[in-house]
ZAMARGU-4260 file (C-alpha; in steps of 0.2 Angstrom, whole numbers, plus 5000, padded with zeros to 4 digits):
<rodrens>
0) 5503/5834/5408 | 5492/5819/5412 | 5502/5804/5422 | 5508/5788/5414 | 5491/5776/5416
5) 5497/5763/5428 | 5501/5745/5423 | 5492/5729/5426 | 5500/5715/5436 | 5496/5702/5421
10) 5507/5714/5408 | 5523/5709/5402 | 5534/5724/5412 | 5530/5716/5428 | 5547/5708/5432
15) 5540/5694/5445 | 5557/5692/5456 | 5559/5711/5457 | 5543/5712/5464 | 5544/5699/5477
20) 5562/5705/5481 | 5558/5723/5483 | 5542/5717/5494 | 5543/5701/5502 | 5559/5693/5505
25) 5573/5707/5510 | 5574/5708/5526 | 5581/5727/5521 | 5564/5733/5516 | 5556/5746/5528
30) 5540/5741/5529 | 5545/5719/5528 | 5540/5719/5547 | 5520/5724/5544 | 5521/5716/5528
35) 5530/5700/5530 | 5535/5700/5550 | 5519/5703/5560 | 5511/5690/5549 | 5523/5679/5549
40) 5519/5677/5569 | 5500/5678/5567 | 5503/5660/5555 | 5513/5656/5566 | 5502/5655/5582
45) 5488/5649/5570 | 5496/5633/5562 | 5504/5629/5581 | 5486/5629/5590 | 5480/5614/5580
50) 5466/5624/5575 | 5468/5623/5560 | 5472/5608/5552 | 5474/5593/5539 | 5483/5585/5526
55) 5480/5597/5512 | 5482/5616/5507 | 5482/5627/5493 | 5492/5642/5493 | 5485/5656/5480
60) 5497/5670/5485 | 5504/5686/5474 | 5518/5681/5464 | 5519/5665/5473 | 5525/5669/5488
65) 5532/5659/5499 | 5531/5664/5516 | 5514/5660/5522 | 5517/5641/5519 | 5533/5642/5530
70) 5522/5640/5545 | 5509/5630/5535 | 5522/5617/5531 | 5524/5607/5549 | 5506/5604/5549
75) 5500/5602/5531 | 5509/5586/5520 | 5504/5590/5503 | 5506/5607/5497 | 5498/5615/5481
80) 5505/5632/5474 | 5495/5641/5462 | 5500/5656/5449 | 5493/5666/5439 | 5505/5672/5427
85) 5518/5661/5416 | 5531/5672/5424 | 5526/5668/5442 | 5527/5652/5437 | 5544/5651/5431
90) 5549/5660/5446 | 5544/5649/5459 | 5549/5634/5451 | 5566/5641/5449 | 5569/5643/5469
95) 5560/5628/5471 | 5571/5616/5460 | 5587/5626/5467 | 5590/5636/5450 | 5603/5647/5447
100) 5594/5666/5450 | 5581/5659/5463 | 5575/5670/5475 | 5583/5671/5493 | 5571/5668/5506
105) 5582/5665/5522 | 5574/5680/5530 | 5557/5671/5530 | 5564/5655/5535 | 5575/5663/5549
110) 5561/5671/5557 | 5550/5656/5557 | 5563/5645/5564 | 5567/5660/5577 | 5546/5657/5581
115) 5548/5639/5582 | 5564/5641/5596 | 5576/5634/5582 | 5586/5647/5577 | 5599/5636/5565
120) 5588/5626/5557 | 5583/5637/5544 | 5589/5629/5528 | 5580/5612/5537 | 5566/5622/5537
125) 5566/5627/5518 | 5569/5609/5511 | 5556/5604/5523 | 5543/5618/5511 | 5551/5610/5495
130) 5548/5591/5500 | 5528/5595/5505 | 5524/5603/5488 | 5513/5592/5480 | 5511/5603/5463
135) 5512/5619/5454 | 5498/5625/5445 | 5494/5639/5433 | 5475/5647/5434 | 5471/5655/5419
140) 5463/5674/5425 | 5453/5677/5410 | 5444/5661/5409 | 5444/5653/5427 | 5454/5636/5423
145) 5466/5627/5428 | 5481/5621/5419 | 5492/5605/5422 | 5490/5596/5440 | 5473/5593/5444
150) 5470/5604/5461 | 5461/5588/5475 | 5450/5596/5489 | 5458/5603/5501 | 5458/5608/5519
155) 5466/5625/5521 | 5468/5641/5507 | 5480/5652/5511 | 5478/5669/5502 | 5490/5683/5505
160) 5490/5699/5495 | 5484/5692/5478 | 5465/5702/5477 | 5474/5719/5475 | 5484/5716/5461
165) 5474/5702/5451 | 5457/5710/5452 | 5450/5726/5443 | 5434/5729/5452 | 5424/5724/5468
170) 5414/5710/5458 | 5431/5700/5453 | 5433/5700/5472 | 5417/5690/5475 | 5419/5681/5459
175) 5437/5676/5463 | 5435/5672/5481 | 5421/5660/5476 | 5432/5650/5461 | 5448/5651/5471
180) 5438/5641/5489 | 5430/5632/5478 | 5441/5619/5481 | 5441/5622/5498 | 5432/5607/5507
185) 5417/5612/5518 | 5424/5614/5537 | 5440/5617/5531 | 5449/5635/5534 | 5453/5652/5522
190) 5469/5659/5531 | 5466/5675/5522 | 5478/5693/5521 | 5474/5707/5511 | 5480/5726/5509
195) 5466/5741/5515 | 5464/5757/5504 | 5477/5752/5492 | 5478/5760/5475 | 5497/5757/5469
200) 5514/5748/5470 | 5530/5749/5461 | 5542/5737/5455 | 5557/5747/5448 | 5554/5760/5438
205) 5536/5756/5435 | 5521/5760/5444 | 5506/5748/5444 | 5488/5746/5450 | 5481/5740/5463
210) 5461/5736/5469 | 5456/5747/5484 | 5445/5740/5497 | 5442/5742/5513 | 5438/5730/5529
215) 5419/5732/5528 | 5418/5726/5510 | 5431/5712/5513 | 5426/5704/5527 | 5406/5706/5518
220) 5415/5698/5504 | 5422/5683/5514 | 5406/5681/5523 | 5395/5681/5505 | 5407/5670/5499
225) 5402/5656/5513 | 5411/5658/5527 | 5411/5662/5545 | 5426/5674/5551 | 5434/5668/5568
230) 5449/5678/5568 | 5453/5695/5562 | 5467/5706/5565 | 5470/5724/5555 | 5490/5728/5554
235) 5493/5747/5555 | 5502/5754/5543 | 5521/5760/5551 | 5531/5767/5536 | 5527/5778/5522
240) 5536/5773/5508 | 5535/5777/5488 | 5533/5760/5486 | 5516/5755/5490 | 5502/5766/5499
245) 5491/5754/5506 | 5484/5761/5526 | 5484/5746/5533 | 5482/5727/5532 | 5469/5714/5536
250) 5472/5697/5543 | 5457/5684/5542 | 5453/5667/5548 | 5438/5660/5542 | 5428/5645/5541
255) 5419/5635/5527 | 5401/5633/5531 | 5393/5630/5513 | 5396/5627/5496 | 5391/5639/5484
260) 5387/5632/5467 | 5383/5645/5457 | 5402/5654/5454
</rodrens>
């Protein structure tokens, strides 16, 4: 008997806070310290050697994630969020205005502030995320636009984990990466974390597909796209789990050189 297809990240059976809960946010997952813990160090050392800099970012992450602007947040003011699915949307509005049902991210904010030698200033650390969010914006996949807050130039683009699941073949890599830097000032920085040799992860009971790439072709991607990498870091993969198979994980840090017009 042939297997179940696997389901697209875009589909209704996606439950967002499942996903980011079963992923990103418990400190109980077995694999949260390659996924979340290692990089949380690497954005870590990044934001606090003044490197990379400015007054404005753009975080384009999976589901909306939240920890890669932890870090982010002590040097970047004004903080734009974009999603990509009504249900991301929701989701990180609800932690964000302190609904009922939002999504604990004290592990995140624990460790940052554990980085920072400020170990009980964790929930400091979370309202200081909430107060620098300038705007939530939805991107529409299928036709490249943006809904509601107009998105300004910006400084830094932080990408974590969003290529696998929104994209269906090698070309939506290129053409994504172009649209999503686009507004990306020239000089200013792509902070940039994707899985290697990824072809599935589940949420619940469903299984759901993912884009596989590997290093060669994403760093050639980034480069076509018009930039120059000056940090890289692969993150082995430590435990197998049912839940994702992806071999290892790519950490980039690349800089803006040109403008490509043509998306």
């Amino acid at each position: 008997m042939a297997s179940d297809p696997l389901l697209d990240y875009t589909g209704e059976l996606l439950q967002v806070k499942d996903l980011i809960e079963s992923h990103f946010s418990n400190g109980e997952i077995s694999f949260i310290e390659e996924g979340v813990g290692a990089p949380l160090k690497l954005l870590h050392d990044i934001f606090s050697s003044g490197i990379v800099k400015g007054d404005k970012l753009l975080n384009v992450s999976v589901g909306g994630v939240l920890f890669p602007i932890f870090s982010a947040s002590n040097v970047f003011k004004k903080i734009y969020v974009m999603n990509f699915t009504d249900s991301c949307d929701i989701h990180f509005k609800t932690w964000l205005e302190k609904k009922e049902g939002a999504t604990d991210w004290s592990f995140v904010s624990k460790r940052v502030c554990q980085l920072e030698g400020n170990e009980d200033g964790w929930q400091e650390k979370e309202e200081q995320v909430r107060k620098a969010i300038e705007g939530v914006v939805k991107f529409d996949i299928t036709t490249g636009s943006v809904a509601s807050v107009v998105v300004p130039q910006v400084d830094c683009v932080m990408c974590a984990y969003l290529f696998n699941t929104i994209c269906h073949n090698k070309e939506d890599i290129t053409r994504n990466l172009k649209i999503l830097t686009s507004w990306l000032k020239v000089g200013g920085y792509l902070v940039f974390m994707i899985a290697l040799n990824m072809s599935f992860y589940r949420v619940g009971q469903h299984k759901f597909v993912a884009l596989t790439v590997d290093e060669k072709f994403v760093k050639e991607s980034v480069t076509k796209a018009g930039f120059v990498i000056e940090k890289e870091e692969v993150i082995p993969t430590s435990v197998e789990s049912d839940m994702v198979d992806y071999k290892n994980l790519l950490f980039l840090v690349a800089r803006k050189e040109r403008s490509l017009l043509n998306l």
